[in-house]
C-alpha positions as CSV (number, residue, x, y, z in Angstrom):
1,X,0.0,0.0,0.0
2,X,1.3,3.2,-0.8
3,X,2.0,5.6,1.4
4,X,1.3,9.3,1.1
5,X,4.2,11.8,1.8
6,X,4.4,15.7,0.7
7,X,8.0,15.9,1.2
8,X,9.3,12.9,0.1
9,X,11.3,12.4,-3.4
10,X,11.8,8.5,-4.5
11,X,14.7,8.4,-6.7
12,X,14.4,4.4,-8.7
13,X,17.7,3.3,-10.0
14,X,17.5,0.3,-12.7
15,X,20.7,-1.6,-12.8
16,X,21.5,-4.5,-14.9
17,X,25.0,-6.0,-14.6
18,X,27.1,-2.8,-14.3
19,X,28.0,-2.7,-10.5
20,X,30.6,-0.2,-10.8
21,X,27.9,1.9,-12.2
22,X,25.5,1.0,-9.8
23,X,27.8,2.5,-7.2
24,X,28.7,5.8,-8.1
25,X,24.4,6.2,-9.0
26,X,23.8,5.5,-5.5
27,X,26.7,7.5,-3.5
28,X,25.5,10.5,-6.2
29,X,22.2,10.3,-4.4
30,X,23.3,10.0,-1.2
31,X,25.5,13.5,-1.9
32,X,22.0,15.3,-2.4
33,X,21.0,18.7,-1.0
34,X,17.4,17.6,-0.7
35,X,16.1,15.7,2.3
36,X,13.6,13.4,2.8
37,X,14.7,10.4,0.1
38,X,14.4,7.6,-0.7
39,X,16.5,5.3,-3.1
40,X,14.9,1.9,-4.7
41,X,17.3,-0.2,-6.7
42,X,15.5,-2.3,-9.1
43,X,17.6,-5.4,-10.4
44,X,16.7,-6.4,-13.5
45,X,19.4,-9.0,-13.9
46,X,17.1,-12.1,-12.5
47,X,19.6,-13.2,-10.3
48,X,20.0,-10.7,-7.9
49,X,23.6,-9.5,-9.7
50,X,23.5,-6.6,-7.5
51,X,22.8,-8.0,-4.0
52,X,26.7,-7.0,-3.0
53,X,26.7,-4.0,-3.9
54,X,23.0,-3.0,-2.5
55,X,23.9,-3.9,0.8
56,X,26.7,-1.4,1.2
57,X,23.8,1.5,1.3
58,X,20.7,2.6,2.7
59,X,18.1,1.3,0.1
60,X,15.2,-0.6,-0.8
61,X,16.2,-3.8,-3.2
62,X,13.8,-5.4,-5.5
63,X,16.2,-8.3,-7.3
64,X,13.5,-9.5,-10.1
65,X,13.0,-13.1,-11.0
66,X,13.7,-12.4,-14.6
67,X,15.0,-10.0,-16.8
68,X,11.8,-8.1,-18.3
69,X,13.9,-4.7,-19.2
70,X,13.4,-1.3,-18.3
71,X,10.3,-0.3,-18.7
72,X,9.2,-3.5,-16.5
73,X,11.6,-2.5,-14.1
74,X,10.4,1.2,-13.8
75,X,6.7,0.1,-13.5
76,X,8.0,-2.2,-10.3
77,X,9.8,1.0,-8.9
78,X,6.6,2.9,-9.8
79,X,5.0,0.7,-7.2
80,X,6.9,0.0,-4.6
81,X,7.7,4.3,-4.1
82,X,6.3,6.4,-1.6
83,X,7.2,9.9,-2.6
84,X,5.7,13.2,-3.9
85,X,8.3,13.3,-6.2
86,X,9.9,10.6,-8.3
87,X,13.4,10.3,-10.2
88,X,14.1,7.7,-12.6
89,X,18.2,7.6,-12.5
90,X,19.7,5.0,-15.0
91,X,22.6,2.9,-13.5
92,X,25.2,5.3,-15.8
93,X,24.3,8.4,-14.7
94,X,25.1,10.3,-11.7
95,X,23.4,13.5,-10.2
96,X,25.1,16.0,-9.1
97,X,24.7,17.6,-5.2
98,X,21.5,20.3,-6.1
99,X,20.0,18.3,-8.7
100,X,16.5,17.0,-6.9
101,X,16.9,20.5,-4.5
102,X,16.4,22.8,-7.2
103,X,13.9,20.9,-9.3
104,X,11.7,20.4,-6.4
105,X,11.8,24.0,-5.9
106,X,10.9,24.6,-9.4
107,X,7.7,22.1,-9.0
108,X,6.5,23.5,-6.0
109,X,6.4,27.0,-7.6
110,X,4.7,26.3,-10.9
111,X,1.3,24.0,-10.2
112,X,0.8,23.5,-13.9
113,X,4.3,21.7,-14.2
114,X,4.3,17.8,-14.1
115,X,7.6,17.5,-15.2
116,X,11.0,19.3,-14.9
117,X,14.5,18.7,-16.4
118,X,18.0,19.8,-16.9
119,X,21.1,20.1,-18.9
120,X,24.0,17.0,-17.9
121,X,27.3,16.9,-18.6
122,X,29.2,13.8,-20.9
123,X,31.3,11.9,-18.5
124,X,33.6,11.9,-21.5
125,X,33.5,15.3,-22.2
126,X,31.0,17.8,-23.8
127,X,27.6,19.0,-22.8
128,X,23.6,19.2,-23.6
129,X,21.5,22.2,-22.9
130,X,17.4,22.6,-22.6
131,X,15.1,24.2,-24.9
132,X,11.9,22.9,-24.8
133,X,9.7,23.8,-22.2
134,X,5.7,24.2,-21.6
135,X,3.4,21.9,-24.0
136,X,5.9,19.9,-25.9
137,X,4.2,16.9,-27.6
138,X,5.0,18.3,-30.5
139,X,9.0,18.3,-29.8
140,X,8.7,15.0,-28.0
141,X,7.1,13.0,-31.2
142,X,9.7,14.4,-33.1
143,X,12.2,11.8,-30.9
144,X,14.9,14.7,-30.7
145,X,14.5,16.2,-27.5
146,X,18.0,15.5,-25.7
147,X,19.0,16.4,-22.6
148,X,15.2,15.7,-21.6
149,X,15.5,12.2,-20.5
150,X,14.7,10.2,-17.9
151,X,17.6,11.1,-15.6
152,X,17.6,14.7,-16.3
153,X,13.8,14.8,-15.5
154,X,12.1,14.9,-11.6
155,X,8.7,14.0,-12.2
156,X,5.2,14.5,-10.1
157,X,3.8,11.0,-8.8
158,X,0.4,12.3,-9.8
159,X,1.6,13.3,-12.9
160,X,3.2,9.8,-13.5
161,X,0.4,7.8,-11.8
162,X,-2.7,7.8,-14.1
163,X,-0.3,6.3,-17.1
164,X,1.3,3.8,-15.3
165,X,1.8,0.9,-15.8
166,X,4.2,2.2,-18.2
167,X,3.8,0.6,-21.9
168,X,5.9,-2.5,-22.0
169,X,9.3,-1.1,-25.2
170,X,12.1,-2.8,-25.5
171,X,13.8,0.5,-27.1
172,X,13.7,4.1,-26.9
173,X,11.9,3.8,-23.4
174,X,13.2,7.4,-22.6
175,X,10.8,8.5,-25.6
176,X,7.7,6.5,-24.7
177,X,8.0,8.3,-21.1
178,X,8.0,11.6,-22.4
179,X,5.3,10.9,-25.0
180,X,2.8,9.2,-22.3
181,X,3.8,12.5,-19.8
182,X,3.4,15.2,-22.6
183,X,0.0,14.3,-23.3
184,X,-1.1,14.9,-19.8
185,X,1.4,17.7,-18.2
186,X,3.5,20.8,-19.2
187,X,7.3,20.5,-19.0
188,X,9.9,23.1,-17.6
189,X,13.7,23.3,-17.1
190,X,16.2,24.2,-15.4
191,X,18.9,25.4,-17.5
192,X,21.8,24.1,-15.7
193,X,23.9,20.9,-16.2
194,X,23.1,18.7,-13.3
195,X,23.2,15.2,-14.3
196,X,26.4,13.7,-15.1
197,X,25.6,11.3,-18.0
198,X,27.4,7.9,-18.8
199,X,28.0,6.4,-22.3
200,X,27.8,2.6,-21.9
201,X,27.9,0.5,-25.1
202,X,24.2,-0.9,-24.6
203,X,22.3,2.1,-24.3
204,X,18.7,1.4,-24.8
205,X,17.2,4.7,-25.6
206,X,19.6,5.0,-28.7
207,X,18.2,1.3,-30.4
């Protein structure tokens, strides 16, 4: 049952077989501002590939029985959170000390806003800025809307709720997010770079 909070920001981390990763996700959430969180660690690798690492931190583990991929994963996280707030972080990314502070701050003062993002930095080097903001369906169906993806966004649970569960993709899942949310909310952003974004070799969102 879920239980109701008007502080509270759920962050849900997916992880599938990158521990490493996994790691540096968690301690980057445990370096936030913002206080009260809470982290759930979805594994997706259906045989608990994570358990070590997981136990090492403060967090809720769901180790699934089978690997059902990301969007299966989120819907599970979806569930199982608590929060006003929710923040999908892949296992790749990190988020850097403000990042849930200041887009709370940017929810609470604009009712009309479901969704808020930000600008990240490549771990590698280089950068992505925002543009879009307000009623962007028409930017999201274009499949173009980078940095506005699931790490960079902090998202309403009532904005989230009514279209969960999430359509089952095995690709582009960032895109079926934003398309399911831009139907139903406005976006905003907060032009900074505050997610620190990872380039492994089997990004999903790119197939």
């Amino acid at each position: 049952m879920r239980m109701s909070s008007s502080q509270l920001c759920s962050v849900i981390i997916t992880t599938y077989y990158r521990n490493n990763d996994l790691k540096r996700a968690i301690k980057s959430v445990c370096r936030q501002t913002y206080e009260p969180i809470e982290v759930i660690v979805i594994d997706d690798s259906g045989e608990a590939y994570a358990q070590e690492v997981v136990n090492g931190f403060d967090v809720e583990y769901i180790a699934k029985d089978q690997n059902e991929g990301q969007m299966a994963a989120w819907n599970t996280g979806i569930e199982h959170c608590n929060g006003k707030y929710v923040q999908f972080l892949d296992d790749d990314d990190q988020l850097t000390p403000l990042k849930i502070e200041k887009q709370i701050k940017l929810l609470r003062s604009q009712n009309e806003v479901g969704v808020t993002y930000c600008g990240f930095n490549w771990e590698s080097g280089g950068s992505n800025d925002p543009t879009m903001h307000g009623e962007v369906l028409p930017e999201v169906l274009t499949l173009n809307t980078s940095p506005c993806i699931t790490s960079t966004m902090l998202i309403r649970f009532d904005s989230i709720k009514p279209i969960t569960p999430l359509p089952i993709y095995t690709a582009a899942t960032d895109d079926v997010v934003k398309i399911e949310l831009a139907q139903n909310t406005k976006f905003e952003f907060i032009d900074e770079r505050l997610v620190i974004r990872g380039e492994g070799d089997d990004n999903v969102s790119g197939s």
